[in-house]
Structures are given as C-alpha cells and as structure tokens.
C-alpha positions in Angstrom: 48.6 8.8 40.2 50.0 5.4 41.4 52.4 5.1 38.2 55.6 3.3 38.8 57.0 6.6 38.2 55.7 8.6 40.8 57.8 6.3 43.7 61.0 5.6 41.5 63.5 6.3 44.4 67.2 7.0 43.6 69.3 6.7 47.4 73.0 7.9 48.1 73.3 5.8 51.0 76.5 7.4 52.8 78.5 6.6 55.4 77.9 10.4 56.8 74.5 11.1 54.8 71.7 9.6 53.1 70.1 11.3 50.3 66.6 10.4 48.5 65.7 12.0 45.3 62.8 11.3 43.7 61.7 11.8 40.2 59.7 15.0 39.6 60.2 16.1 43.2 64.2 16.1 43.5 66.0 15.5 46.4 63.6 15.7 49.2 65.8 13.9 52.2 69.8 14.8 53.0 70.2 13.9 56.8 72.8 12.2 58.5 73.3 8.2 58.8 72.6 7.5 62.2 69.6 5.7 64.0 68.8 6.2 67.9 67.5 2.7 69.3 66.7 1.8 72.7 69.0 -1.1 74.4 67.4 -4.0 74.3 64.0 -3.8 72.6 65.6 -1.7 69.6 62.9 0.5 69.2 63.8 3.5 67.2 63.6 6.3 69.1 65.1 8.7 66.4 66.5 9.0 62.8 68.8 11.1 60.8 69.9 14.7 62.1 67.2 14.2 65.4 69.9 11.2 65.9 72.8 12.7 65.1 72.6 15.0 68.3 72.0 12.4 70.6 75.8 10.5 69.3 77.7 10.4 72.2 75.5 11.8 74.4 73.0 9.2 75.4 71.8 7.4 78.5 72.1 4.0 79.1 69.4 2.8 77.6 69.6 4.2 74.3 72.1 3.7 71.5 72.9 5.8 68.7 74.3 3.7 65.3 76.2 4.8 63.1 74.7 1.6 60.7 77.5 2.8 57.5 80.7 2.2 57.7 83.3 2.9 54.6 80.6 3.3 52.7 78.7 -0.4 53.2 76.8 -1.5 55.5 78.2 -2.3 59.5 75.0 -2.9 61.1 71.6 -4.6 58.3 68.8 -4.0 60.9 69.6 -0.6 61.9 70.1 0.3 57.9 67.1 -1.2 57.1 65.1 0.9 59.8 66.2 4.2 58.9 65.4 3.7 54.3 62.2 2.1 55.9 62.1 5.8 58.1 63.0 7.5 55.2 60.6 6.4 52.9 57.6 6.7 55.0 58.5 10.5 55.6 58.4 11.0 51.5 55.9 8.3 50.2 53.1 9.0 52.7 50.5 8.3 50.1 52.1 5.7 48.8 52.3 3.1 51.6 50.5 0.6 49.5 52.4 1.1 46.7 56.4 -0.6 47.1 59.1 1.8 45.4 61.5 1.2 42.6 65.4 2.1 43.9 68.5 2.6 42.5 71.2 2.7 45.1 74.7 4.2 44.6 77.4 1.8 46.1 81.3 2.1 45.8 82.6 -0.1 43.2 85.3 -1.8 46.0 82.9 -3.6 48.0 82.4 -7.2 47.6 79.5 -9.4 46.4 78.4 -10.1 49.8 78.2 -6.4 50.7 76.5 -5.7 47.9 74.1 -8.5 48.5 73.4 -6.8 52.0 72.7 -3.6 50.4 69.9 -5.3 48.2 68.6 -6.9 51.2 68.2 -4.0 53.2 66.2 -2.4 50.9 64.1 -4.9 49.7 63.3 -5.4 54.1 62.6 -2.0 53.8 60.0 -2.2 51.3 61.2 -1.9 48.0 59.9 -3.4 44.6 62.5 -3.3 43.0 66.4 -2.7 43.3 69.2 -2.0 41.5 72.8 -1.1 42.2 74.9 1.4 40.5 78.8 2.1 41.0 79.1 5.9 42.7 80.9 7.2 40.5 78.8 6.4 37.6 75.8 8.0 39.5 78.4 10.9 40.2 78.8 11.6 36.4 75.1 11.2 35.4 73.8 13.3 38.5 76.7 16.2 37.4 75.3 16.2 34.4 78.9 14.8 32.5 78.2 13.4 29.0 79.4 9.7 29.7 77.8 8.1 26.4 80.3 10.5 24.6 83.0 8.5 22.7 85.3 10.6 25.1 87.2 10.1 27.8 85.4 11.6 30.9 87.3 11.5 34.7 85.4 11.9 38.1 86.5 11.9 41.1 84.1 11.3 44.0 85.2 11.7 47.9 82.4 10.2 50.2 82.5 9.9 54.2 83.7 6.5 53.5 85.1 6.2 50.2 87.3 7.8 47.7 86.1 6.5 44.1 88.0 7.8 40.8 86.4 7.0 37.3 87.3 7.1 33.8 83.8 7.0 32.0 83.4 6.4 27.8 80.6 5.3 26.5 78.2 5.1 29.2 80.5 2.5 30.7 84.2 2.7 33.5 87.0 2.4 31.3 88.9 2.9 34.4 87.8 2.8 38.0 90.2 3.0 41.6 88.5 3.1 45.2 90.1 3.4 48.1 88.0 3.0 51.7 89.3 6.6 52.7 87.3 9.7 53.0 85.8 12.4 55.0 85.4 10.1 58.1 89.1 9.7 57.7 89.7 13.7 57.6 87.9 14.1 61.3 90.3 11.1 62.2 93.1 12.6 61.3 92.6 15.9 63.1 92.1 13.8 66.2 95.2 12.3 66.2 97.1 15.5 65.6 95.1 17.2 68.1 95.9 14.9 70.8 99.1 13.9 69.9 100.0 17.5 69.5 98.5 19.0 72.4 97.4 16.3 74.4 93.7 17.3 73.8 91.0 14.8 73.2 88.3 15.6 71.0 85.2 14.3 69.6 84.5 14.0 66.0 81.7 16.5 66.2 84.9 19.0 67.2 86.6 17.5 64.4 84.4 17.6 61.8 83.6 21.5 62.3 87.2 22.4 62.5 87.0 20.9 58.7 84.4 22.3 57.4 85.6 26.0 59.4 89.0 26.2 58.7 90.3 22.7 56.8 92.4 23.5 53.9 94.2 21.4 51.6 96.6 24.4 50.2 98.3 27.6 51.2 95.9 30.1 51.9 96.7 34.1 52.2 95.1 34.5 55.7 95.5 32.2 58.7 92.2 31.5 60.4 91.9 30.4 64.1 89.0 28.0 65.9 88.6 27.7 69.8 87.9 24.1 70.5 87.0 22.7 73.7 87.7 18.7 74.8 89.5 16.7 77.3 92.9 17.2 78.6 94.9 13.6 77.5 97.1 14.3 81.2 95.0 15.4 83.5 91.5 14.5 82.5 89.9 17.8 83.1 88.0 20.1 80.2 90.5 22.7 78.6 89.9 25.0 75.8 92.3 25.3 72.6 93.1 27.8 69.6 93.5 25.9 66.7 94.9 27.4 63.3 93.8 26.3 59.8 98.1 25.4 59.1 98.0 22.9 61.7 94.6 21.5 60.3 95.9 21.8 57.1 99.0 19.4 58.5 96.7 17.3 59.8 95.0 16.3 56.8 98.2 16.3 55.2 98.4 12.6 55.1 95.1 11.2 53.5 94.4 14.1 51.3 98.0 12.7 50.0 96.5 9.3 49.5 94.0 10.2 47.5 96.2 12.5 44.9 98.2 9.2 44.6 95.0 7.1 44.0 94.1 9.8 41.1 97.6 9.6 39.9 97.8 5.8 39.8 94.2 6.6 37.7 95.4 8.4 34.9 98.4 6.5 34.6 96.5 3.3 33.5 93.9 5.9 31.8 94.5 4.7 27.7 96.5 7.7 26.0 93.5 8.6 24.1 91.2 9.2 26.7 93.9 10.7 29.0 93.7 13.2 25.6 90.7 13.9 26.5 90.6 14.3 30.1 93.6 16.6 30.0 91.5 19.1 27.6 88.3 18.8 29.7 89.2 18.2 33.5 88.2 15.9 35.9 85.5 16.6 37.7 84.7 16.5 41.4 81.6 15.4 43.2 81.0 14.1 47.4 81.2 16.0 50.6 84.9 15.3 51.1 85.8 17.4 47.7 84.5 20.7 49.4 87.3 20.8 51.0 88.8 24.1 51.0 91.7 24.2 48.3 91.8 20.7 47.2 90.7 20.8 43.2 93.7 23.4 43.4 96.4 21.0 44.9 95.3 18.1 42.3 95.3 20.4 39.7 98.7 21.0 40.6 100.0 18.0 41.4 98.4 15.8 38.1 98.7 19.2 35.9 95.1 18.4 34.9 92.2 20.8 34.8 89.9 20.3 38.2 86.6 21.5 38.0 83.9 20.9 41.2 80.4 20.2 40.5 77.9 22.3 40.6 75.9 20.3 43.6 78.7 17.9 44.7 76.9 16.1 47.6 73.8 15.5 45.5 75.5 14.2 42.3 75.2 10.5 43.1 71.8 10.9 44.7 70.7 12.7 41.3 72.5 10.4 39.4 70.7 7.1 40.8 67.7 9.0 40.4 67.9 9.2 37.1 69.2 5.7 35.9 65.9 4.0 35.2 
C-alpha cells in the first residue's frame, strides 16, 4: 500500500490550469492557477477555482495570485502553496509518504526557471523531481508513438506558451516555443474591444467571449455575445453585442504568430521526417488548440494534415504521468 507507485505524481503546471494525474487513479485535479492570500500574513485563504472567483474582486486585505506566468513561475512561495494544496487534497493517506513528480515545463525557459520549478516542488514536499519538455509529455499523454523511427509533429498551445515538436525516437528532433498563448488570446480581445468601442473589459469577459464565440476561420453562421464592462469615455457600466467576426479579428494577430512559428518548424523539419509528418499530421494538444476553427486554418495554411487530440488539455498531464 505505501509503494513508490501508489504517489508517482505527473503535474501540468499551467499558466491558466494545473493538472495532477496520478498513476492508477488518472487525472484527479484540473483547477485554475490562482492562490487567494491574505495581505500581510500570507495565509491562504483559497486555492484553485474557490480562488479564481475572488480575482479582481477582493477586499483589501486579501490578494489573489496568479503565481504562473508564460508558463514559469512569477511568484515561488505562492506556487509552492498551492502543489503543497494540491497534494494534500489527493494524497490524504499519504502525508507521511513524499511523492515522486514529473513536471511538464516549456522547453524555452531558462536554467534558472527551471531550477525554480524543482524548488517549488521539492518545498512542497516531493521526493523526487523530474522535468520533462511539454511537448514531449504532449506526445506520450496523446498516446503518439514517439520511439517510432518516424517523424512525429505536435503542436501544443498552453495559457502561456506555444511549443511545436518534431519527435523520433523517443527524442525532439526539432523543437520552437514561443511565450504566446491562450492568456495572449483574452489580451487581444481586450484591446480590440476597447480600442474599438471604447469598452473596458476584464479578462474573465474576455476569456468567455473565446471559448463562446472565438473562431480562427470563416464560419457559416455569425454568433453574437452581450458583454458588459466599463465605458473608456465616460467611466460608467454599458452593455455591448459582440459578434464572433470581430473576435475572430481580434485574435487575428497571435493566432498568426503561431501558424508562422509551425511554419518556421517544418521548414528546419529534415526532408525525411517532414515525409512523414505530411502523411500522418501534426497533432494538437493544450487549451489554446480548442479554439474553434484553428486545426482547419493550419491545415490550410502548412497544407499538412491537423488532427486534435482526443483529450487536449490533459495530454501533458497524462504524459508526465506516465514518464517514470
């Protein structure tokens, strides 16, 4: 009952969500990166989506921390807080026994970030840690074939980060990040909205006009949102209909970025894996490639096969799961 194996913990720890999967169990935690603390004594008063609802809408005296930021770590204490939270909500039993973890980082952050994700988790209790590249944990958690003497491209689109992979032989031939994601899609519609309209919005507003209505391509029916914020002129509350054409405008921008960054990919891809990837896709994983008509408009615009994973936020949870 206390094996090793029964608190081997794989963590996506993401600038907008933190996933824990554990082995036999699965993924048993997907909330949202944000600690409540109280000013001053930094007490947690709240962790994940209990936190999430209090962003932006505190007292004084408490905080609410946002402790990822492009997919590393902005603020050590609070990140160490909320994997300690974490793990005492799924290892009850095992509070006497410290967990093995495999954490998913993306492959552009530097040694000293890296270091600080180590940190953190070893402050938070861990055994033992080791870090693996996103993307990597991407392909093993969608369940890609990367020891394959093949040519194998993924694609993975975080809150924070953009990472794109070409994987042969268990290792990255091949590997681009970029510090752009879905955080920079709810940026995005801000400025449009309030340069547009003169409307100031939060990115709780922004975020759900995403998920609701965000497109990346033409779609057949125009879909509207009512959004309420801030008039930029006058300061009062006003109400607004947004369409899913001006959202889709909006995101015009960084969703262009990252069909560069995959283009720039398979160009330095070797001609016989780019073989390969042409005849069996790339594949797309993280919450950012659920957006609505976006494997489309890269398939288009690389002429390659996209296909979306079956569970694409839990592929690099899964993923670091499994790696031991």
């Amino acid at each position: 009952m206390f094996g090793s194996s029964n608190s081997d913990i794989g963590i996506d720890l993401g600038t907008c969500n933190t996933l824990i999967y554990i082995r036999g169990k699965g993924i048993v935690i997907n909330e949202p990166s944000v600690v409540a603390v109280e000013r001053g004594t930094k007490k947690v008063m709240a962790v994940g989506a209990d936190a999430k609802r209090m962003l932006w809408k505190t007292p004084g005296n408490i905080i609410a921390i946002r402790p990822m930021r492009d997919g590393v770590i902005a603020d050590l204490e609070s990140t160490e807080k909320m994997i300690r939270y974490f793990i005492s909500r799924v290892l009850p039993r095992y509070r006497f026994i410290k967990p093995r973890m495999v954490i998913g980082i993306p492959s552009c952050i530097t040694e000293v970030e890296r270091r600080a994700v180590e940190e953190s988790a070893y402050k938070a209790g861990a055994r033992e840690v080791m870090v693996i590249e996103e993307s990597l944990a991407a392909a093993i958690g969608a369940d890609i074939p990367i020891f394959e003497p093949a040519g194998h491209m993924i694609c993975d689109i975080g809150g924070g980060t953009t990472e794109i992979s070409v994987i042969s032989l268990g290792g990255m031939v091949v590997t681009n990040a970029i510090r752009l994601g879905g955080d920079e899609f709810d940026e995005a519609i801000i400025k449009h909205v309030r340069s547009v309209h003169n409307l100031i919005i939060g990115e709780q507003t922004a975020e759900r006009l995403k998920i609701e209505i965000g497109n990346a391509s033409p779609d057949k029916t125009i879909e509207k949102v009512e959004i309420k914020g801030t008039d930029a002129i006058t300061g009062l509350p006003r109400r607004l209909d947004i369409d899913s054409v001006e959202v889709r405008e909006a995101l015009k921008d960084p969703i262009t970025q990252i069909i560069d960054e995959i283009k720039a990919t398979l160009g330095q891809t070797p001609p016989e894996l780019a073989a390969d990837i042409v005849e069996r896709g790339i594949v797309m994983t993280g919450g950012g490639s659920l957006l609505k008509g976006l494997p489309k408009l890269i398939s288009k615009e690389t002429g390659v096969p996209v296909i979306l994973a079956e569970h694409p936020l839990d592929c690099v949870a899964l993923g670091a799961g499994k790696y031991f």
